[in-house]
Backbone bond lengths (Angstrom), bond angles and torsions (degrees), N, CA, C in turn:
res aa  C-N    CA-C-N  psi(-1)  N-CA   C-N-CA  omega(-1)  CA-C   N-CA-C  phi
1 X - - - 1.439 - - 1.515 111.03 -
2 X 1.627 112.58 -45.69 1.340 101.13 170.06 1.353 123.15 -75.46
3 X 0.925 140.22 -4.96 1.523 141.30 156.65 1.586 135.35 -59.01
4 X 1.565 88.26 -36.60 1.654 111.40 169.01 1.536 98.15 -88.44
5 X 1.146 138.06 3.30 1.429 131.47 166.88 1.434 99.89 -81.71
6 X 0.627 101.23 -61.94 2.192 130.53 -170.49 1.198 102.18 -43.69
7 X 1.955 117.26 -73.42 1.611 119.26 154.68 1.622 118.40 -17.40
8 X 1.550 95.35 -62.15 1.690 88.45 -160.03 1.511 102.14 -68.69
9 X 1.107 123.34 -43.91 1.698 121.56 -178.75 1.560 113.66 -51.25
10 X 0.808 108.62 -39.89 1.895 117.19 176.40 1.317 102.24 -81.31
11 X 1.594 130.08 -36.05 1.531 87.94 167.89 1.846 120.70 -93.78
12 X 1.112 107.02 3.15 1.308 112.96 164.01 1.833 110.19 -57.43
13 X 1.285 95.71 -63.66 1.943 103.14 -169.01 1.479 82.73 -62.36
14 X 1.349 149.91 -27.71 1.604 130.49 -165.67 1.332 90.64 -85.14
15 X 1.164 133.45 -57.72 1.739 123.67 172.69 1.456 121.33 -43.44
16 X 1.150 95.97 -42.48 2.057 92.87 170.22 1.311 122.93 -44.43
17 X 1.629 84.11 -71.90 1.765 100.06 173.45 1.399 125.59 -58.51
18 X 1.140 136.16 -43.67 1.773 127.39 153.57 1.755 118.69 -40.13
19 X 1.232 100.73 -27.94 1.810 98.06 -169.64 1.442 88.14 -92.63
20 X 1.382 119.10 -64.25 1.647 104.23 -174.72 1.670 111.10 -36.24
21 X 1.085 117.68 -52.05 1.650 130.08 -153.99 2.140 88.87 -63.47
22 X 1.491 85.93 -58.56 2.143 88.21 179.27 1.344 94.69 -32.05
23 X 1.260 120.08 -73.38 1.503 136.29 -136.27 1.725 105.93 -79.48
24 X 1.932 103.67 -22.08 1.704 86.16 163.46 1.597 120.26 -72.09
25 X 1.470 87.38 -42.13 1.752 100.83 -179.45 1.697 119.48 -63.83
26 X 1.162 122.06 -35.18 1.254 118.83 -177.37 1.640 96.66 -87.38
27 X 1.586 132.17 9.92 1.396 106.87 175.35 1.823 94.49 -130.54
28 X 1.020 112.19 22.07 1.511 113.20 170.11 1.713 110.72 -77.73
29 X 1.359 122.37 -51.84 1.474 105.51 177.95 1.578 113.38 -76.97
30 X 1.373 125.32 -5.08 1.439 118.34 172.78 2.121 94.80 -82.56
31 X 0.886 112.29 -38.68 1.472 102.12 -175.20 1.273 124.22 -73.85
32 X 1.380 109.67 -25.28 1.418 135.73 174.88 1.372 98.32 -50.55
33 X 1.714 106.35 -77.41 1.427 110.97 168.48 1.700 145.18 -50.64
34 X 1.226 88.02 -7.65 1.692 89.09 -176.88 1.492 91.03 -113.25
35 X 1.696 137.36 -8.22 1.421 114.67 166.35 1.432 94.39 -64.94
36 X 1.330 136.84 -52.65 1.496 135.77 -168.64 1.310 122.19 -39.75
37 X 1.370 108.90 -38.31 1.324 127.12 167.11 1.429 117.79 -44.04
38 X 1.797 101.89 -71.93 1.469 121.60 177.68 0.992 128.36 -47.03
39 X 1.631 108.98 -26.98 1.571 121.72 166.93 1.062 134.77 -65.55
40 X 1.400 106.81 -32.81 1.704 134.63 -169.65 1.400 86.63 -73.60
41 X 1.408 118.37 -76.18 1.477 129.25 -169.93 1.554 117.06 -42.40
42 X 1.537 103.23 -48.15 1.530 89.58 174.87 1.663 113.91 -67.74
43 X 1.295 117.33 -53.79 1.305 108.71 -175.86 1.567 109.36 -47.47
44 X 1.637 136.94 -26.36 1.293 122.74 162.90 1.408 114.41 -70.50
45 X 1.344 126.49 -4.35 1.683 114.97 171.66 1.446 106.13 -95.92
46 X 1.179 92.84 -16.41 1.852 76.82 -178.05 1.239 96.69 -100.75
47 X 1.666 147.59 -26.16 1.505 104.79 164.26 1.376 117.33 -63.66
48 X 1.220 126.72 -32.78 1.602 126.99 170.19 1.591 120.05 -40.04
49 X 1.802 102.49 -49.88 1.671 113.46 157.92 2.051 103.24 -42.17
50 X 1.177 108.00 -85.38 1.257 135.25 -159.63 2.077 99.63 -30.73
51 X 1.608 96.80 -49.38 1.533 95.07 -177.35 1.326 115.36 -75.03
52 X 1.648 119.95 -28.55 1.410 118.82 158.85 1.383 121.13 -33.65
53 X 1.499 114.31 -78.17 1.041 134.48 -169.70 1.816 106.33 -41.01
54 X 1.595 113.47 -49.53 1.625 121.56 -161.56 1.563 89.02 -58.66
55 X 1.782 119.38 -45.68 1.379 112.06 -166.55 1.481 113.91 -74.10
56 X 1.308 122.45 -22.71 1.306 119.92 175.46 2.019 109.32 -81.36
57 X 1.224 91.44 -33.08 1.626 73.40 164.13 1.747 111.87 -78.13
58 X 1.358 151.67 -51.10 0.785 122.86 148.65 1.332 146.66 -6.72
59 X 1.570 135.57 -55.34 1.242 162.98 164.96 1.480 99.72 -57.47
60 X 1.709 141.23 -58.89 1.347 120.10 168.22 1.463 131.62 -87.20
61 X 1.962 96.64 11.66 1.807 89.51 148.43 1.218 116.21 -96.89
62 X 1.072 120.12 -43.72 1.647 113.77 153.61 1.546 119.82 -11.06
63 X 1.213 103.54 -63.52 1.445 120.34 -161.72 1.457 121.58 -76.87
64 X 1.845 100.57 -37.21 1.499 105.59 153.51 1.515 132.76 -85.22
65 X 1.527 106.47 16.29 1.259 111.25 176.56 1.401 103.19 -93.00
66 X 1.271 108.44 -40.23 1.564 122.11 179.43 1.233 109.38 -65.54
67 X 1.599 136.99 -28.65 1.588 131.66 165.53 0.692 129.97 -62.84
68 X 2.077 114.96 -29.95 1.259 126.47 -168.94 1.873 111.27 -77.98
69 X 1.807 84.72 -31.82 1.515 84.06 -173.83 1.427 113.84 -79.66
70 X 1.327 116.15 -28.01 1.642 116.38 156.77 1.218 135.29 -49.04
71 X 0.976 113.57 -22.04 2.018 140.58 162.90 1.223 95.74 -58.73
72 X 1.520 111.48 -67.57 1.656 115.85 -149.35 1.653 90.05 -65.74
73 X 1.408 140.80 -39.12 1.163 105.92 -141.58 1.545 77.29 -122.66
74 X 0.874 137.23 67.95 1.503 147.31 141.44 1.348 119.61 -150.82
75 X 1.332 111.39 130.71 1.533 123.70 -178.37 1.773 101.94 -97.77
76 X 1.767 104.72 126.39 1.329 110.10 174.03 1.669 120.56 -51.46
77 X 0.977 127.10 163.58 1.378 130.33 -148.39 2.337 92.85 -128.03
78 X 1.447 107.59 59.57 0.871 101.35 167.58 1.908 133.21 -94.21
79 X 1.308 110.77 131.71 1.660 113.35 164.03 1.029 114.51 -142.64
80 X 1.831 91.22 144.28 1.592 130.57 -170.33 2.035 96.91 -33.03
81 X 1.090 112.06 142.79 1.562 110.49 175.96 1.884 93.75 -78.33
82 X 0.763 133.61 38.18 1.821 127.90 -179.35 1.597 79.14 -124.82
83 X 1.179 128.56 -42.84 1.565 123.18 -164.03 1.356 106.88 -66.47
84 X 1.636 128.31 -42.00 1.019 143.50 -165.60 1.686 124.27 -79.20
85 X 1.702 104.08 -14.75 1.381 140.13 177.21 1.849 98.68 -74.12
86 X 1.388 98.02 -73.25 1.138 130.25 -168.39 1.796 87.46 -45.41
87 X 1.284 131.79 -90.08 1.603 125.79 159.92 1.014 131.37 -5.67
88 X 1.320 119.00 -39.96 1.447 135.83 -170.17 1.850 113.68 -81.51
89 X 1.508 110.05 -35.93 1.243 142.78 169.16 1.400 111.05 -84.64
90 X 1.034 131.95 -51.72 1.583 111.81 173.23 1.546 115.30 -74.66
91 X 1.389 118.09 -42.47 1.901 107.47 176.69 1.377 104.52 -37.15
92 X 1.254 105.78 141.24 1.701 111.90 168.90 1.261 123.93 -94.87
């Protein structure tokens, strides 16, 4: 009885190992090929990234050119806090 245990376990692990071994070898040129794929694709997201990015830097010099010049041609709107008292006391 223990022998036919032993048998059956050894040809079990010999069945494992033949199907794993098929299944590395018969899926090496499909994986092969679809890293190629993945490669292609990423390198098209990252120039897609890459042209994003050039237009968004574009867009916040733009944008800080346009703040700067809004600066220049407006003078801040400061008064003394005694002025603001004084306002506060005359409204009725």
């Amino acid at each position: 009885m223990r022998s036919l245990t032993v048998a059956i376990a050894l040809i079990i692990l010999m069945v494992s190992v033949s199907l794993a071994q098929a299944q590395s070898s018969a899926s090496s040129p499909a994986a092969k090929m679809a890293s190629e794929e993945e490669v292609n694709q990423l390198r098209a997201e990252v120039a897609a990234q890459r042209q994003t990015i050039e237009e968004l830097k574009a867009l916040v010099e733009k944008l800080a050119g346009a703040q700067t010049r809004a600066e220049a041609n407006t003078t801040p709107q400061v008064r003394p806090v005694s002025d603001a008292a004084v306002e506060a006391n005359v409204a009725p």
